[in-house]
C-alpha positions as CSV (number, residue, x, y, z in Angstrom):
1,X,56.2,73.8,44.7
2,X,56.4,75.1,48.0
3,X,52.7,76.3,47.9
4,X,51.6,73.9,46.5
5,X,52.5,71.6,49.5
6,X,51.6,74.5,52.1
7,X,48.0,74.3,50.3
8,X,47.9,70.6,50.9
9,X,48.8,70.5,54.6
10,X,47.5,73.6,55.8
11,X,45.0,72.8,58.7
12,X,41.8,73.0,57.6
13,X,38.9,75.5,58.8
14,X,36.6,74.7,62.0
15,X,33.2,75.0,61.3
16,X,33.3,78.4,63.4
17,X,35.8,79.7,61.3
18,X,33.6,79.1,58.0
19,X,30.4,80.3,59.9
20,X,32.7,83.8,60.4
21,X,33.6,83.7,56.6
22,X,30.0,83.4,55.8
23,X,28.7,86.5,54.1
24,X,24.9,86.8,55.1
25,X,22.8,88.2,52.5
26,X,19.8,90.2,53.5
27,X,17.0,88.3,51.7
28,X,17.7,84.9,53.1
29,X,15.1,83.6,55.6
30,X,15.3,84.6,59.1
31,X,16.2,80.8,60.7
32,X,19.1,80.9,58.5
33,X,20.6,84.2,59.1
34,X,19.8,84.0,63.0
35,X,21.8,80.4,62.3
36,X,24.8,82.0,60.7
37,X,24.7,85.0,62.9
38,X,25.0,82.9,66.5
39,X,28.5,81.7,67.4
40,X,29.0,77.6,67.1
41,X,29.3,75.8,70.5
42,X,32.5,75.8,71.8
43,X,34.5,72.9,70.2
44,X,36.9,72.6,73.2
45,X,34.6,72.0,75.8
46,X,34.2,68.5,77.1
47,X,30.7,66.5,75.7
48,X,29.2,66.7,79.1
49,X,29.0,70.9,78.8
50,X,27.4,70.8,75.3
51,X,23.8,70.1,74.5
52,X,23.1,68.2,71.4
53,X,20.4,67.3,68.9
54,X,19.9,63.6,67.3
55,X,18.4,63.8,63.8
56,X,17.4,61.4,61.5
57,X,16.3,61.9,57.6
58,X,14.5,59.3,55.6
59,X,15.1,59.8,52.0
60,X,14.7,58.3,48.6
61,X,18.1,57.2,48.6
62,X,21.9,57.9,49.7
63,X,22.7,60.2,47.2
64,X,22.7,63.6,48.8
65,X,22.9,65.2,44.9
66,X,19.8,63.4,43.8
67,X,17.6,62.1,46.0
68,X,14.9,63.6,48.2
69,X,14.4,64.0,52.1
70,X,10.9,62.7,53.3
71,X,11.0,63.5,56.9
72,X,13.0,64.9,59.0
73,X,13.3,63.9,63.1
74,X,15.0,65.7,65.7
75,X,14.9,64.9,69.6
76,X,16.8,67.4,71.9
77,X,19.5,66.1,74.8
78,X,22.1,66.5,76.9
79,X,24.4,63.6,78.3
80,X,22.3,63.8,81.5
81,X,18.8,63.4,79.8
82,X,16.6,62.6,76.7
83,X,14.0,65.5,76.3
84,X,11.4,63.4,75.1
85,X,8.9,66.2,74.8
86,X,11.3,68.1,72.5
87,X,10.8,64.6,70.0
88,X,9.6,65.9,66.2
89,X,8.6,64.5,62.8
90,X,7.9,66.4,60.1
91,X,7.1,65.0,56.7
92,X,8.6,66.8,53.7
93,X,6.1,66.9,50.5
94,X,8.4,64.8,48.0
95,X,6.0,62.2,47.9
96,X,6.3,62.1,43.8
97,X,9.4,61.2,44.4
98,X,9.1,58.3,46.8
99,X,10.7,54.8,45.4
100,X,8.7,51.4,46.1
101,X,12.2,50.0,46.7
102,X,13.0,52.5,49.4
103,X,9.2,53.0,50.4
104,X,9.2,49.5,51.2
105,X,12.3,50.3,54.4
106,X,11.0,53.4,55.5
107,X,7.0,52.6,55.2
108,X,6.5,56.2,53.9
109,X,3.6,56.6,50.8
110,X,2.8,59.7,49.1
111,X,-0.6,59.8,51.2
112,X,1.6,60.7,53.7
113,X,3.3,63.3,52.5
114,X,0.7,64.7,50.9
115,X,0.0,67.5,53.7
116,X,3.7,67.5,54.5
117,X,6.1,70.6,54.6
118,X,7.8,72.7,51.9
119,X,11.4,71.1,52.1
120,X,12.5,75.3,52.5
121,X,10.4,74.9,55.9
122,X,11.4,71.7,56.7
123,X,15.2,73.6,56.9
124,X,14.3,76.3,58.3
125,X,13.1,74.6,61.5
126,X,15.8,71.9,61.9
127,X,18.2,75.2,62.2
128,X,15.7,76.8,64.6
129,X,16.3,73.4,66.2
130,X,20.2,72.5,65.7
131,X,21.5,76.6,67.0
132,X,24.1,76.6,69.1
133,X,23.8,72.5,70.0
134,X,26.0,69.6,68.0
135,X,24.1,67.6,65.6
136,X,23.8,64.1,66.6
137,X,23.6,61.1,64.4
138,X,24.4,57.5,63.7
139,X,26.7,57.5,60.2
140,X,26.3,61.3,60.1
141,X,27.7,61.3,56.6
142,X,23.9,61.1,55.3
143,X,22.3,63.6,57.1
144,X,25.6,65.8,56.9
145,X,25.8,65.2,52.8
146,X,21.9,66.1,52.7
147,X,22.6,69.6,54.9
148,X,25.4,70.6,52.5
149,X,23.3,69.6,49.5
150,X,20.3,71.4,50.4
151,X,22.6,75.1,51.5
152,X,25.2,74.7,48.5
153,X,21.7,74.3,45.6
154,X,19.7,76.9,47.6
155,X,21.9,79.4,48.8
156,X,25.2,78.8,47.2
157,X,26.6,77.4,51.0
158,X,29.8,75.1,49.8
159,X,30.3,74.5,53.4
160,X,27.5,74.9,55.8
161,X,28.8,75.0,59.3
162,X,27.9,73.0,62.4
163,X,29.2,70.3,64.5
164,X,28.4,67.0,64.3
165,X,28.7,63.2,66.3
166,X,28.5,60.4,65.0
167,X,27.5,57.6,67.6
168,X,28.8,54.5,64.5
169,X,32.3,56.5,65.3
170,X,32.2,56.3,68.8
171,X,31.2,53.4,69.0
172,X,34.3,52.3,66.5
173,X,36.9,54.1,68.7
174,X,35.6,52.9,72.0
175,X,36.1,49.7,69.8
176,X,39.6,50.2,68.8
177,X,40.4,51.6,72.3
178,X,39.6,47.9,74.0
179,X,36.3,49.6,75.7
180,X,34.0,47.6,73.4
181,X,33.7,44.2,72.2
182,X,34.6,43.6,68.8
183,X,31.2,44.0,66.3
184,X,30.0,42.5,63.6
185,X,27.7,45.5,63.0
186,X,27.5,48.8,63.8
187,X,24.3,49.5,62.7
188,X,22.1,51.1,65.4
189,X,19.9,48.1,65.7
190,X,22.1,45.7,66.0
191,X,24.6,48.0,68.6
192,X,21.2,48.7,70.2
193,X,20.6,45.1,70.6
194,X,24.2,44.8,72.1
195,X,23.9,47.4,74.5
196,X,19.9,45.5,75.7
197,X,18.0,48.7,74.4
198,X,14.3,48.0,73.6
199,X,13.4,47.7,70.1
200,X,11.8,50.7,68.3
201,X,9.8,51.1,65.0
202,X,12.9,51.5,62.8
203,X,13.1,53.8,60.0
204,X,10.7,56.5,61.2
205,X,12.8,59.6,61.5
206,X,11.6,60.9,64.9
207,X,12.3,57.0,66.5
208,X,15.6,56.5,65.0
209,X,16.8,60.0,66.3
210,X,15.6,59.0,69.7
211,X,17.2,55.6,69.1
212,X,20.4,57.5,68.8
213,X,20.3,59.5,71.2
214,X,19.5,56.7,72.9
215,X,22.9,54.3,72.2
216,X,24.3,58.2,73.0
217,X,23.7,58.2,76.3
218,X,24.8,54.3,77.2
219,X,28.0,55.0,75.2
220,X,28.1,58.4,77.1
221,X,29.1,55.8,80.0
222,X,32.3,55.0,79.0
223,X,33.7,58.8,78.5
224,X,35.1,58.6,82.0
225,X,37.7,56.4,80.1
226,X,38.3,59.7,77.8
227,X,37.8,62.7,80.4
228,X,39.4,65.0,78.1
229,X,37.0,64.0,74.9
230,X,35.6,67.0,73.2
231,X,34.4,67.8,69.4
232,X,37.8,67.9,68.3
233,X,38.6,64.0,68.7
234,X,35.1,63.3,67.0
């Protein structure tokens, strides 16, 4: 009985923790084992130390265990500044599996795709991307689901490591802390719309990861109410 509860409430692992229990095997590719291989940013530091990337996947659908990733965007920042320059799209080569229903949100046809990347590629340069920076996302559970999918089928990962923020969370806690007016919608157009960002093509990967990391910054505003924020409260 005892264990049993000492199982349930034990504190679970950090993300640097897991990457140290990671066992890298020789034959994987070289983005991955440089990946695992790298210590994780440092999860006490404040968010104005750390660099971050804002990524965005468009997919066939939510579900992480059977749908596909079409593209992948990534834009590179730091609470100081957008690297616009660093701004990437790459177009995975699912196109058989592309949905009208879904095709008709994201705009994305097999023609498209067609001279896209090898999804293993694809991966392999969002880690050469994402090393030693916190991923950045609005409702990070998609693109987090989709990361753990992709290393637990391919590798046998059950956990990959890496940080992540989540600007829908932020957003809610500012919320909650009476920094915020109450929303109807936290979806990044409409808290883009709230905040008086300029509208973007929505649904391309590349401009809703530079959306984000857009409402990022402008919500990167209000930390001074939260000095002391760091990964750990995210």
């Amino acid at each position: 009985m005892i264990n049993r509860w000492f199982k349930r409430w034990k504190t679970p692992l950090s993300p640097e923790q897991k990457r140290k229990a990671i066992h890298v095997v020789d034959d994987w590719p070289t983005e991955l084992k440089n990946y695992l291989q790298q210590p994780l940013v440092d999860n006490t530091a404040t968010l104005k130390d750390l660099s971050f990337v804002a990524l965005d996947f468009e997919t066939t659908g939510v579900d992480a265990q059977v749908d596909k990733i079409l593209s992948i965007g990534v834009v590179d920042l730091t609470l100081e500044r957008i690297d616009i320059a660093s701004s990437k799209e790459w177009y995975i080569c699912h196109g058989q599996f592309i949905k009208p229903e879904t095709a008709k949100i994201n705009g994305l046809t097999p023609q498209d795709l067609a001279k896209g990347l090898p999804l293993d590629e694809g991966m392999s340069r969002l880690l050469e991307r994402i090393a030693g920076k916190v991923v950045l996302a609005h409702g990070c559970c998609i693109e987090k689901a989709f990361i753990h999918a992709y290393f637990s089928s391919r590798f046998q990962l059950e956990d990959f490591p890496a940080y992540f923020v989540d600007t829908l969370h932020i957003e809610k806690l500012f919320s909650y802390a009476g920094k915020s007016g109450a929303h109807t919608s936290y979806q990044l157009d409409d808290l883009r719309r709230y905040y008086h960002l300029p509208e973007y093509l929505s649904h391309s990967a590349a401009s809703d990861a530079l959306a984000c990391a857009e409402l990022f910054l402008v919500q990167s505003k209000k930390i001074h109410y939260f000095p002391h924020l760091t990964l750990d409260h995210l």
